[in-house]
C-alpha positions as a Markdown table, in Angstrom:
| # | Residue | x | y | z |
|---|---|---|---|---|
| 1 | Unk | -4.3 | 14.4 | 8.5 |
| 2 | Unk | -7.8 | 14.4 | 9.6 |
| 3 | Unk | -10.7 | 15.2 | 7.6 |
| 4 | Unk | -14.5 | 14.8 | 9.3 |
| 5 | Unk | -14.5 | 11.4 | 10.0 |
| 6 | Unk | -11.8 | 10.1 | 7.8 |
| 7 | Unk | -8.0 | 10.2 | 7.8 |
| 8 | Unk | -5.8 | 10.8 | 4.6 |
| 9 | Unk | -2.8 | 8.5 | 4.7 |
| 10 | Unk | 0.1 | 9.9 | 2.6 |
| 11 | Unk | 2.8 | 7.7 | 2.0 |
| 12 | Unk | 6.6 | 7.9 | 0.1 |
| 13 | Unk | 9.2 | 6.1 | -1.1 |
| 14 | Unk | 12.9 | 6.3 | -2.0 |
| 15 | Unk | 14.5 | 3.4 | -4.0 |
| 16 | Unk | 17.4 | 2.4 | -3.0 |
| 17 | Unk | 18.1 | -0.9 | -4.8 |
| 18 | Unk | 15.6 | -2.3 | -7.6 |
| 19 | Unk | 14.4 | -5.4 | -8.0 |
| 20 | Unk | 15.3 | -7.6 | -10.5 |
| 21 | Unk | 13.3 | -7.4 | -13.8 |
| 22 | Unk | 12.4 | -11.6 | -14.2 |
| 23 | Unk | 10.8 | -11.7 | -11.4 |
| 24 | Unk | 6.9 | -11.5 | -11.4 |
| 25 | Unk | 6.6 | -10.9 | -7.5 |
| 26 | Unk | 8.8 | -7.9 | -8.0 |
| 27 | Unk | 6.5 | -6.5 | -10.8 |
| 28 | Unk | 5.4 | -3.0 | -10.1 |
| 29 | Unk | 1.9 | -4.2 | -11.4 |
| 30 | Unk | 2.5 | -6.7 | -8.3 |
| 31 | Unk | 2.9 | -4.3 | -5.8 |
| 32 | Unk | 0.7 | -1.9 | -6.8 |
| 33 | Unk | -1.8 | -4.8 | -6.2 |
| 34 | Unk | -0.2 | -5.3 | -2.7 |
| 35 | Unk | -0.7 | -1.8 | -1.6 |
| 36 | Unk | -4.4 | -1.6 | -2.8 |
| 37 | Unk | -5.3 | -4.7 | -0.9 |
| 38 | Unk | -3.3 | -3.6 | 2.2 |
| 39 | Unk | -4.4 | -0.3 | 2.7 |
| 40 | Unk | -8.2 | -0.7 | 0.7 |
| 41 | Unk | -9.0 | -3.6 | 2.3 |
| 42 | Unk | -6.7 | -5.1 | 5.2 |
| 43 | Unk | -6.0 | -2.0 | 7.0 |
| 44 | Unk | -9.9 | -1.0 | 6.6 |
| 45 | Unk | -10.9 | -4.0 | 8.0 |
| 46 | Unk | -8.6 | -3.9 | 11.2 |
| 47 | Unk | -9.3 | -0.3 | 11.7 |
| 48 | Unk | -13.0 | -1.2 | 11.6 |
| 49 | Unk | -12.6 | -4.1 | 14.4 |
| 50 | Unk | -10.9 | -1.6 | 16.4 |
């Protein structure tokens, strides 16, 4: 959806299988961190080269 000169980026998810609990990769603390960088950083970055 556009707004002015910026676009909101909405984005879902349905779980279909978890993750196992031991494993620190699979952490939602881990993804969360994941997302942030991809889409606050990585995706801003590429979009700007563009």
């Amino acid at each position: 959806m556009e707004q002015g000169n910026t676009y909101l980026l909405r984005l879902s998810t349905k779980i279909l299988a978890d993750f196992p609990n031991d494993i620190p990769e699979f952490a939602r603390e881990s993804a969360v961190e994941g997302w942030n960088y991809l889409l606050g950083k990585s995706l801003k970055e590429y979009l700007e080269k563009s």
